[in-house]
Backbone as JSON Lines, residues from 0, in Angstrom:
{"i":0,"aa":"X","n":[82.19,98.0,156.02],"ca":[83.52,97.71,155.56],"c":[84.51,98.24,156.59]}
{"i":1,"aa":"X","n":[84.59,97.25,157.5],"ca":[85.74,97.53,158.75],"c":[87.58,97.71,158.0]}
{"i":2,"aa":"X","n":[88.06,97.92,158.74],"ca":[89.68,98.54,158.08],"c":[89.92,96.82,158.61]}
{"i":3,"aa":"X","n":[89.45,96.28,159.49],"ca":[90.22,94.94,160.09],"c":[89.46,93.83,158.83]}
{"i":4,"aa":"X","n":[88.27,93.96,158.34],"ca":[87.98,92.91,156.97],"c":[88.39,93.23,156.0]}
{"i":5,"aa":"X","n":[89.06,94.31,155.54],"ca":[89.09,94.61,153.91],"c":[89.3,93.3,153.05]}
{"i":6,"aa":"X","n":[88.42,92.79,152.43],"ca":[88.61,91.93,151.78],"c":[89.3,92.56,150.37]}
{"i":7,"aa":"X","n":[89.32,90.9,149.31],"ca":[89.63,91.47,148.05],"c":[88.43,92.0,147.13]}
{"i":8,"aa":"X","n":[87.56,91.98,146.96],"ca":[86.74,92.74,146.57],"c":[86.38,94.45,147.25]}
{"i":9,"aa":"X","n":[86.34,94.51,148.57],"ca":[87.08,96.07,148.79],"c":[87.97,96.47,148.3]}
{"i":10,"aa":"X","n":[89.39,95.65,148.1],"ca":[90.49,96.75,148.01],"c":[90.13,97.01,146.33]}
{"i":11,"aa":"X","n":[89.41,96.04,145.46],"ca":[89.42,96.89,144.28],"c":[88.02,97.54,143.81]}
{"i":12,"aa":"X","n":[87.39,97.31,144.99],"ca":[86.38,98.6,145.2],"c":[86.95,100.03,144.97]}
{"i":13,"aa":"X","n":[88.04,99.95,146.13],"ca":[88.65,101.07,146.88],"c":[88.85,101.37,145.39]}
{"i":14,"aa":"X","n":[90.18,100.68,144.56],"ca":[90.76,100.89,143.32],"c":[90.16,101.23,142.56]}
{"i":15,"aa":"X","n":[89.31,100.52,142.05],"ca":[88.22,101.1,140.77],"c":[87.27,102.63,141.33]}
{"i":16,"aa":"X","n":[86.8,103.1,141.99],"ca":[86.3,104.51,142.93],"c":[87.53,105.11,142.45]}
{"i":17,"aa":"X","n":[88.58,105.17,142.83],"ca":[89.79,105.78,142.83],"c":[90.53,105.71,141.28]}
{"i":18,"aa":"X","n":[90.54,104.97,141.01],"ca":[90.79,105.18,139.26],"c":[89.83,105.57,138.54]}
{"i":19,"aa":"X","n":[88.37,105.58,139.07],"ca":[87.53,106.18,137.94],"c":[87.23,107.48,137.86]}
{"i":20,"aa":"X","n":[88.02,108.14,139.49],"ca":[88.17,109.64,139.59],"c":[89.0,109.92,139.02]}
{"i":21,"aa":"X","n":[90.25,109.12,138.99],"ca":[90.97,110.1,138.34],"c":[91.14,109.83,136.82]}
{"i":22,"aa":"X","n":[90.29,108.91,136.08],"ca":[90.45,108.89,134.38],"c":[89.5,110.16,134.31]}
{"i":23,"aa":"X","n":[88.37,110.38,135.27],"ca":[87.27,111.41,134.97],"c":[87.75,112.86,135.22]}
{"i":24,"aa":"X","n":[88.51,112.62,135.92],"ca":[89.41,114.05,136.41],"c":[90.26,114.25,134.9]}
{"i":25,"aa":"X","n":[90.78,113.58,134.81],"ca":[91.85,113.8,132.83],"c":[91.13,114.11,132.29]}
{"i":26,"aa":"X","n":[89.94,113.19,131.83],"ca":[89.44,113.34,130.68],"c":[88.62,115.0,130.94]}
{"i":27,"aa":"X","n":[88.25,115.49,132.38],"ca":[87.39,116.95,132.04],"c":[88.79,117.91,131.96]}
{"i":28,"aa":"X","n":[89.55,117.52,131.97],"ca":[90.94,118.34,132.23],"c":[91.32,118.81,130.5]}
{"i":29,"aa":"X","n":[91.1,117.93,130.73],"ca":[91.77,117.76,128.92],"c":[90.16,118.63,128.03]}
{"i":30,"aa":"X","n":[89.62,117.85,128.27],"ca":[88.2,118.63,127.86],"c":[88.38,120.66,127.73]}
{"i":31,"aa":"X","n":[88.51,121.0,129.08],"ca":[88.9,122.29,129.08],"c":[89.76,123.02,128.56]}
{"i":32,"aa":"X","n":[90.65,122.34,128.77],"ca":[92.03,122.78,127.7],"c":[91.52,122.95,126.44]}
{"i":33,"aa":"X","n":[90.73,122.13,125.49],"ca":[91.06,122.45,124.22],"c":[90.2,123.05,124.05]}
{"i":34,"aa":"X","n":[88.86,123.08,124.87],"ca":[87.65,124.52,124.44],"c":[88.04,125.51,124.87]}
{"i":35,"aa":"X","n":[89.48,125.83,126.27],"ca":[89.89,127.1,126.21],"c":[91.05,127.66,125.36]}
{"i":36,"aa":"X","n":[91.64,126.37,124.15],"ca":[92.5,127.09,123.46],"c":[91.93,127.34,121.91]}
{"i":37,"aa":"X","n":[90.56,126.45,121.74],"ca":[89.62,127.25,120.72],"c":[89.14,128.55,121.49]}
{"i":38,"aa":"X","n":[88.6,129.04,122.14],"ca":[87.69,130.26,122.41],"c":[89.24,131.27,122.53]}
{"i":39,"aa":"X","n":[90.36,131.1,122.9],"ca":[91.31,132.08,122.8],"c":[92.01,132.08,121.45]}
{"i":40,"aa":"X","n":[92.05,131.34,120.35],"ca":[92.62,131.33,119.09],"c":[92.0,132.93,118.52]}
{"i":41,"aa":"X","n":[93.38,133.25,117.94],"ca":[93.43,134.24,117.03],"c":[93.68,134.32,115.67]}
{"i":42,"aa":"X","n":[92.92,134.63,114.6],"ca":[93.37,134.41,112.99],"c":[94.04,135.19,112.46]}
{"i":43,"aa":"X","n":[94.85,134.97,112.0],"ca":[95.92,135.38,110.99],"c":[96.03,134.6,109.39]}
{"i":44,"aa":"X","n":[96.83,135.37,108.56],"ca":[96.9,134.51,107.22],"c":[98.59,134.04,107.38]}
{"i":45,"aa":"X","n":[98.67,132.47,106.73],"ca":[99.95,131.99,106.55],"c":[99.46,131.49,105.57]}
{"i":46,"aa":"X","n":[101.1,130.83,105.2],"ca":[101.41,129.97,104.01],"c":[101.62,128.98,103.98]}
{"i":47,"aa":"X","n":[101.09,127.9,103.26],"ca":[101.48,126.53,103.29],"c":[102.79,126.43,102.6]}
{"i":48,"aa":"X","n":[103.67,125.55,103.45],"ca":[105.17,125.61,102.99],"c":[105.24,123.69,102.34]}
{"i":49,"aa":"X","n":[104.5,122.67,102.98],"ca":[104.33,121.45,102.65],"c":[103.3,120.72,103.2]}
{"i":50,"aa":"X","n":[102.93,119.48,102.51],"ca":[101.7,118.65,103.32],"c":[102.01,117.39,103.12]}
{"i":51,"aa":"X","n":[101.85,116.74,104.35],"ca":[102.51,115.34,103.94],"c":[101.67,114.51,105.21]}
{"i":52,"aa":"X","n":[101.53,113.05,104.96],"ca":[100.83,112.29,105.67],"c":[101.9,111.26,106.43]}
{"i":53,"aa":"X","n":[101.98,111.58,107.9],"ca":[102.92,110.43,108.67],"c":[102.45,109.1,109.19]}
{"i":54,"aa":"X","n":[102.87,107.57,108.79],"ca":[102.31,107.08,109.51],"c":[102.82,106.92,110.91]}
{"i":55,"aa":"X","n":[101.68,106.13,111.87],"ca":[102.17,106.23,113.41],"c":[102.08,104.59,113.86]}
{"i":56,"aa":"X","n":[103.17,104.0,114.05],"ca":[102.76,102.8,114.46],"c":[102.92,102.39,115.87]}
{"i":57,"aa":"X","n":[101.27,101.84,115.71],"ca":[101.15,101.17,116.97],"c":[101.65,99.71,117.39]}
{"i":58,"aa":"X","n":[100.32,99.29,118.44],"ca":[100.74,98.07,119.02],"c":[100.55,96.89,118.2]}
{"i":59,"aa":"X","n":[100.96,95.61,118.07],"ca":[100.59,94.72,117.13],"c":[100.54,94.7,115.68]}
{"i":60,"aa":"X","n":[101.22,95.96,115.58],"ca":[101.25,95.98,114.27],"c":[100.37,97.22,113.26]}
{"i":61,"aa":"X","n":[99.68,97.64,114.75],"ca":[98.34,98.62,113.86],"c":[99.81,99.88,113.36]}
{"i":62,"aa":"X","n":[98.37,100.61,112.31],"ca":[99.06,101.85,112.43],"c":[97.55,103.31,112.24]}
{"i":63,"aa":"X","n":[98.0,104.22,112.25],"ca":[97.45,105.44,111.92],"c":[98.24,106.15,111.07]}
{"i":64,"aa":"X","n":[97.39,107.22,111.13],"ca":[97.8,108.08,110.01],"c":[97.66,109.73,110.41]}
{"i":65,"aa":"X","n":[98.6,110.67,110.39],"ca":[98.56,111.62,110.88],"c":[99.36,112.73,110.33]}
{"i":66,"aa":"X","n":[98.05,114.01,109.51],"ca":[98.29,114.86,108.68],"c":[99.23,115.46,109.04]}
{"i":67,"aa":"X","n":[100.11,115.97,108.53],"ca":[101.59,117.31,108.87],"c":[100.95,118.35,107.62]}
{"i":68,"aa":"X","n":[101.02,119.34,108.14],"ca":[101.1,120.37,106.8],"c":[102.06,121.71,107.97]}
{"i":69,"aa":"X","n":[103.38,121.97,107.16],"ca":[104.31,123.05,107.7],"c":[103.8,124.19,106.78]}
{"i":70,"aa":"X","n":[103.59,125.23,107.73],"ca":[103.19,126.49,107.78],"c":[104.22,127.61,108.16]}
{"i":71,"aa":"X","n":[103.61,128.57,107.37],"ca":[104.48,130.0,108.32],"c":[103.09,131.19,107.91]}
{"i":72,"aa":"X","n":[103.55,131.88,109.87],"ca":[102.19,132.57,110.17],"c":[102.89,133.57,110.48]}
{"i":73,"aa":"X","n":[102.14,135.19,110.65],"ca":[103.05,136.4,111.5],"c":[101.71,136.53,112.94]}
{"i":74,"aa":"X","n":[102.26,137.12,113.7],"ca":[101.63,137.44,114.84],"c":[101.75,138.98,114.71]}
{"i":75,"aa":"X","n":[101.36,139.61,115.22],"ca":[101.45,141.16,115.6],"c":[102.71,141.48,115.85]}
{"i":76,"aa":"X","n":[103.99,140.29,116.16],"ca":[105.71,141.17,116.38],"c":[105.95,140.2,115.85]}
{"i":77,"aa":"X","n":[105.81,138.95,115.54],"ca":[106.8,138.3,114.86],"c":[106.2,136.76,113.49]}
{"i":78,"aa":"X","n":[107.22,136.4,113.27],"ca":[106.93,135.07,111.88],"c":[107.31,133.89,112.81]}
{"i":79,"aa":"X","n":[106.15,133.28,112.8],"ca":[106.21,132.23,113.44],"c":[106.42,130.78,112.16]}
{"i":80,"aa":"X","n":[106.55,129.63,112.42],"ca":[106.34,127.95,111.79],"c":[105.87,127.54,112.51]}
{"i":81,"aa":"X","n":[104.53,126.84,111.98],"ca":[104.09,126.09,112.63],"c":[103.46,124.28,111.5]}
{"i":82,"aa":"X","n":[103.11,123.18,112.21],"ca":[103.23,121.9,111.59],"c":[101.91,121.3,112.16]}
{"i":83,"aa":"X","n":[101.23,122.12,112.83],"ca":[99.69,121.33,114.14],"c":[98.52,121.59,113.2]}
{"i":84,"aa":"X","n":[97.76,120.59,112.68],"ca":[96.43,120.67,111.7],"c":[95.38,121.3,113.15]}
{"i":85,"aa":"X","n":[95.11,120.3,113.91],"ca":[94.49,120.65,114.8],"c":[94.62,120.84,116.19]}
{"i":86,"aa":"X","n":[93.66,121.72,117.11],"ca":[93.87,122.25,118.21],"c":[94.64,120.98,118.95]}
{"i":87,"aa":"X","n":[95.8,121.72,119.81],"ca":[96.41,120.87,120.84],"c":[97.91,121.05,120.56]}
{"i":88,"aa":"X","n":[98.52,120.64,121.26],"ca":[99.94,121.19,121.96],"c":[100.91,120.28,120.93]}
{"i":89,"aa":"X","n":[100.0,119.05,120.27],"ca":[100.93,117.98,119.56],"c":[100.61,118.09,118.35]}
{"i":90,"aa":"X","n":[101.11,116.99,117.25],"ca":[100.46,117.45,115.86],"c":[99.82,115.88,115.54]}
{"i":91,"aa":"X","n":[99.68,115.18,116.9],"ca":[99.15,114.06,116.99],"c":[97.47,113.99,117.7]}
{"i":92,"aa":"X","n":[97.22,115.1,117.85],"ca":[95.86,115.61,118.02],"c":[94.69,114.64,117.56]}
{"i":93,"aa":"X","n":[94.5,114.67,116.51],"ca":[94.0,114.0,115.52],"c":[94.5,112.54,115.02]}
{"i":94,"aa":"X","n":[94.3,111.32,114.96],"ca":[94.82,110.34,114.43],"c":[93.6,109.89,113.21]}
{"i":95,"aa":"X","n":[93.84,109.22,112.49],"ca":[93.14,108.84,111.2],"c":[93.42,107.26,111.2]}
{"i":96,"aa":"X","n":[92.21,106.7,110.69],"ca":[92.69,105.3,110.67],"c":[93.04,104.9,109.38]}
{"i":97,"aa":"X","n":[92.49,105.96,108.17],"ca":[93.48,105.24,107.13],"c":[93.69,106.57,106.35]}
{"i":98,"aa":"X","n":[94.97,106.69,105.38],"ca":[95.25,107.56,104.84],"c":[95.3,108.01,103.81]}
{"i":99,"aa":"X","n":[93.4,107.58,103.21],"ca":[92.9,108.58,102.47],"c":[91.75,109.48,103.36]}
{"i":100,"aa":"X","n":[91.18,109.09,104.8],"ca":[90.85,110.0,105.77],"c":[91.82,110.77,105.91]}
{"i":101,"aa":"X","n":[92.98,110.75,105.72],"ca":[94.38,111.68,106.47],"c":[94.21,112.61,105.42]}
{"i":102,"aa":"X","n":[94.15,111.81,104.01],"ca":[94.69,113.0,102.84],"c":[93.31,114.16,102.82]}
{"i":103,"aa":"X","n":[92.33,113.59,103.22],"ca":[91.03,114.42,102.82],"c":[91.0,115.58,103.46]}
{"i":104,"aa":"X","n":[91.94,115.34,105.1],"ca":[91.54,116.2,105.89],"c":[92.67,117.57,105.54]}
{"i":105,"aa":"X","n":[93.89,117.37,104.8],"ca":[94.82,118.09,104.36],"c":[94.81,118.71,102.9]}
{"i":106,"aa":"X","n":[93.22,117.93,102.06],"ca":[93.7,117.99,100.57],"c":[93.66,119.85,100.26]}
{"i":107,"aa":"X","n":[93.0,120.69,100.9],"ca":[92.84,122.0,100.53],"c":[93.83,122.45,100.68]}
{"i":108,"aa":"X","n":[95.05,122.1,101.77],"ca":[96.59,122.58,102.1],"c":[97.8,122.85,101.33]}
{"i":109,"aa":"X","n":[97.49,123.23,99.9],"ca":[98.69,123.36,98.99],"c":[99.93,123.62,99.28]}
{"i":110,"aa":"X","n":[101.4,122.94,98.42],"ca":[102.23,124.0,99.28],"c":[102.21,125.76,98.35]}
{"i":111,"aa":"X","n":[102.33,126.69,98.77],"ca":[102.6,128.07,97.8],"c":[100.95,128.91,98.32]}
{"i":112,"aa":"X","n":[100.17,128.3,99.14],"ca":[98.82,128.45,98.84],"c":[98.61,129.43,100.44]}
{"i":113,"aa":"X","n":[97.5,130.52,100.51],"ca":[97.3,131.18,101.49],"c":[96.18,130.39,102.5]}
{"i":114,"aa":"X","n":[96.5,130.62,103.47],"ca":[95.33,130.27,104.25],"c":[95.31,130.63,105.71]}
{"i":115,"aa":"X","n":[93.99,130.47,106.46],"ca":[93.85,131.05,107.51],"c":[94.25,129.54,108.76]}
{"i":116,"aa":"X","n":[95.16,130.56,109.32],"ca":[95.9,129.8,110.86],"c":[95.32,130.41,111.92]}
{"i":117,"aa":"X","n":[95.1,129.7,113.04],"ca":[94.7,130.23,114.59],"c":[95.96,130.15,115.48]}
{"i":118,"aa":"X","n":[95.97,131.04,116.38],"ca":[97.08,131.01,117.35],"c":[96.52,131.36,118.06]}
{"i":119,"aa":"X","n":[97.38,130.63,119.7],"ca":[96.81,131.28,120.43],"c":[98.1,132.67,121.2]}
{"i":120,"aa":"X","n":[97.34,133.46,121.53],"ca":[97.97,134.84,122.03],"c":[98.87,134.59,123.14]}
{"i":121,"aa":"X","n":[98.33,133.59,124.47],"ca":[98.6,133.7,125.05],"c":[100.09,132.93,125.2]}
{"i":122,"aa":"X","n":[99.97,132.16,124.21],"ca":[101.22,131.26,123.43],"c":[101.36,131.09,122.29]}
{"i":123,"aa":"X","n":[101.79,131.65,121.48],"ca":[102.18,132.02,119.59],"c":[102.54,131.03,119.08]}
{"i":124,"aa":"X","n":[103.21,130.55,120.04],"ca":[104.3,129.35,119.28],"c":[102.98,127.98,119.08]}
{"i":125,"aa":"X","n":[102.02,128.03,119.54],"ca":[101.05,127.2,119.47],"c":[100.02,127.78,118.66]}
{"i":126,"aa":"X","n":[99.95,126.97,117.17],"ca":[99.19,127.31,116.26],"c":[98.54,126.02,115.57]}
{"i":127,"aa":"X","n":[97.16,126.21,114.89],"ca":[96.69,125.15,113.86],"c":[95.91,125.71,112.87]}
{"i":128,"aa":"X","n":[95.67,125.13,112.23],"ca":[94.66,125.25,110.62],"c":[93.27,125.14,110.96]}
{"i":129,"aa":"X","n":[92.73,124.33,111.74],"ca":[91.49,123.91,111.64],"c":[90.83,123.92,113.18]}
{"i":130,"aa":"X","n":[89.84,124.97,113.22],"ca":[89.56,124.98,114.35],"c":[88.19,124.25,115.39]}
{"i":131,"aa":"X","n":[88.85,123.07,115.03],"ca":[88.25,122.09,115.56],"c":[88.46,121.57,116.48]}
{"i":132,"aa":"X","n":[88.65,121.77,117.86],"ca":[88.91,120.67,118.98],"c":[88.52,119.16,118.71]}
{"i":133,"aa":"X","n":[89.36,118.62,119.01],"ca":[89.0,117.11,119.04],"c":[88.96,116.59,120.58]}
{"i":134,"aa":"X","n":[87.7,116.39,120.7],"ca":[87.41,116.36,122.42],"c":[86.76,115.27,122.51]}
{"i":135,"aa":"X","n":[86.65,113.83,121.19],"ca":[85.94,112.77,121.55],"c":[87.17,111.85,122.62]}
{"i":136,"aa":"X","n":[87.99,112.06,122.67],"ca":[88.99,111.45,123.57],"c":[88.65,111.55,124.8]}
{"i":137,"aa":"X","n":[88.72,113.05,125.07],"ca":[88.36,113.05,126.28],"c":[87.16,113.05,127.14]}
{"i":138,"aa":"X","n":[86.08,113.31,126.13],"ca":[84.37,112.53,126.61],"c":[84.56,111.2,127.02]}
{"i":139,"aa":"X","n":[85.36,110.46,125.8],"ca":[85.43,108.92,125.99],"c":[86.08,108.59,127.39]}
{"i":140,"aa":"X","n":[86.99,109.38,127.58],"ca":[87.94,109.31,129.23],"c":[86.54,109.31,130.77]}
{"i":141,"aa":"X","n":[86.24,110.5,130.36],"ca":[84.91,110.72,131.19],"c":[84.18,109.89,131.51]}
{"i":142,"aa":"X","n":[83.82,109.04,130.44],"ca":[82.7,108.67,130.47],"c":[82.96,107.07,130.89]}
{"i":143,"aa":"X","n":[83.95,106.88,130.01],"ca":[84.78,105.61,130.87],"c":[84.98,105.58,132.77]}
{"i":144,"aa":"X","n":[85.48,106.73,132.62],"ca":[86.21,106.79,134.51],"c":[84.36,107.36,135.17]}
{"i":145,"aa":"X","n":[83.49,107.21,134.91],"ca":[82.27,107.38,135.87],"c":[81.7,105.86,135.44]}
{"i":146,"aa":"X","n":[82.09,105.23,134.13],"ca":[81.54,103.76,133.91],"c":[82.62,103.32,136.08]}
{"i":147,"aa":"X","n":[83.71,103.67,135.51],"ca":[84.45,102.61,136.03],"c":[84.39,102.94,137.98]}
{"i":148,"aa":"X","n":[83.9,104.53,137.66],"ca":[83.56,105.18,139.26],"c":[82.24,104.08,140.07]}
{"i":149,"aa":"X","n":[81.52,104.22,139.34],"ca":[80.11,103.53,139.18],"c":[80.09,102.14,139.04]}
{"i":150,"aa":"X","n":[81.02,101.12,138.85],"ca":[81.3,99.74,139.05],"c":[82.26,99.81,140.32]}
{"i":151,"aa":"X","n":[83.3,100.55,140.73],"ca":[83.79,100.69,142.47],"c":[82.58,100.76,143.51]}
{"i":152,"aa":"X","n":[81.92,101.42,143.2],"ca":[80.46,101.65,144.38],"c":[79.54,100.82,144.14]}
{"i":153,"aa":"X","n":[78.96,99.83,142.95],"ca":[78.55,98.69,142.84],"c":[79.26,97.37,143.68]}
{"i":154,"aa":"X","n":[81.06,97.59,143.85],"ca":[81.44,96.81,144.29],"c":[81.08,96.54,145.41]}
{"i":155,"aa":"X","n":[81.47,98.14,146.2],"ca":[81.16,97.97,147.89],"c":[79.76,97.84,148.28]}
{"i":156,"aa":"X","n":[78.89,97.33,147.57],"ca":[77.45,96.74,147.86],"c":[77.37,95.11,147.81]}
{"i":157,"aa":"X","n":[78.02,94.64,147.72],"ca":[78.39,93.17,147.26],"c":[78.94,92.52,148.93]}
């Protein structure tokens, strides 16, 4: 593959190699993040203040469904609020495709009711209920961007 032939099947050789590094690069990125903000979560007891199910609409019309339950937690100096069911920076972590999956995953969440919250230390203000990483996203990213690494280097054999 001379620089003076690049045909069109090289240049999306080149492209697909190069996009399948970097969906595989996100998806282990992301991967790490949320097994290092489970293994640093800290428990505390809060209170459920409300629980409520949002929908999220998508493209064409779809939608999801995505638990809220507002909380209040203390840390070692202070009272935090927090609204994140599960691990991650959003409270969109988790999506549900319909919303009696949504309600199931919130039904123990009373409002008036005690329960155990994780935080993490190294950031307070980032808290959830359920300490579950949801990391099929980013396997799926992975595993996609080495499908798609692995069809670029199929290309440049052609």
């Amino acid at each position: 593959m001379s620089s003076a032939s690049l045909g069109l099947v090289d240049i999306l050789a080149i492209i697909a190699v190069g996009g399948g590094v970097v969906l595989t690069g996100i998806g282990l990125r992301r991967y790490r993040q949320l097994r290092a903000i489970n293994r640093r979560a800290v428990e505390t007891t809060g209170t459920i203040h409300q629980s409520e199910i949002q929908v999220v609409r998508g493209s064409a019309g779809s939608h999801d469904y995505v638990p809220v339950v507002d909380y209040e937690y203390r840390t070692p100096t202070e009272r935090r609020d927090g609204s994140t069911v599960y691990p991650g920076k959003s409270r969109f972590a988790k999506l549900f495709g319909t919303e009696a999956a949504a309600e199931t995953a919130i039904a123990d969440y009373e409002p008036g009711t005690q329960t155990t919250v994780y935080y993490d230390p190294d950031d307070p203000t980032h808290s959830f209920l359920i300490a579950d990483p949801q990391t099929a996203t980013a396997i799926t990213k992975v595993v996609l961007g080495i499908a798609i690494l692995l069809g670029g280097v199929l290309l440049t054999t052609l």
